[in-house]
C-alpha positions as CSV (number, residue, x, y, z in Angstrom):
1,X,121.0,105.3,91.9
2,X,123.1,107.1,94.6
3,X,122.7,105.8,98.0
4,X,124.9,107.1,100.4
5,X,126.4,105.7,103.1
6,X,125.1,107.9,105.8
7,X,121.4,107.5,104.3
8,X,121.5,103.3,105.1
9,X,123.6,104.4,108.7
10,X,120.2,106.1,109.1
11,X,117.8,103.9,108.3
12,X,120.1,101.6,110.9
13,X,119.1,104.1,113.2
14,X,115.1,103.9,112.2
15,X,114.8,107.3,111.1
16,X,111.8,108.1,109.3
17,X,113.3,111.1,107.4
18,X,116.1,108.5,105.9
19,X,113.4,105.5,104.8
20,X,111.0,107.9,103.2
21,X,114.6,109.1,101.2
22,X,115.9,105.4,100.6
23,X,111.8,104.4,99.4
24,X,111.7,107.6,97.2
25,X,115.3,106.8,95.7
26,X,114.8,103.0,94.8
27,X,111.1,102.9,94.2
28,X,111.0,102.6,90.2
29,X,113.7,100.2,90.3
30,X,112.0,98.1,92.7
31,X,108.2,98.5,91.1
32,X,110.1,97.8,87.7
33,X,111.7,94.3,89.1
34,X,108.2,93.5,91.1
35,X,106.0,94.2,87.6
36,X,108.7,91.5,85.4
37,X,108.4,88.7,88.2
38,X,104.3,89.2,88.5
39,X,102.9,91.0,84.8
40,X,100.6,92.8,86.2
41,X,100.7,96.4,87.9
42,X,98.3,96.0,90.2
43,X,99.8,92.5,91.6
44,X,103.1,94.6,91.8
45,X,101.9,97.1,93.9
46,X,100.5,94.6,96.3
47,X,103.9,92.8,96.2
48,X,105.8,96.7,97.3
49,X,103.2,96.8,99.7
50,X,101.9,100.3,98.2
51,X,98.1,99.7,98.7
């Protein structure tokens, strides 16, 4: 994963460009931690507040 610096100085700044990047870059790795702490797909979605 390679988040650079000027991507979080961005999302700092609350633009929507940079958190759609920073979601799209870390998604898998946070849907994979969210899926070991709850089993279940469907509760890990909820808990990465896709749906």
């Amino acid at each position: 994963m390679d988040i650079q610096q000027t991507l979080i100085n961005d999302c700092i700044n609350r633009q929507r460009r940079a958190e759609y990047e920073l979601y799209r870059l870390t998604f898998s790795y946070l849907m994979s931690i969210c899926i070991r702490y709850t089993r279940r797909e469907d509760k890990a979605r909820e808990v990465l507040n896709i749906e």
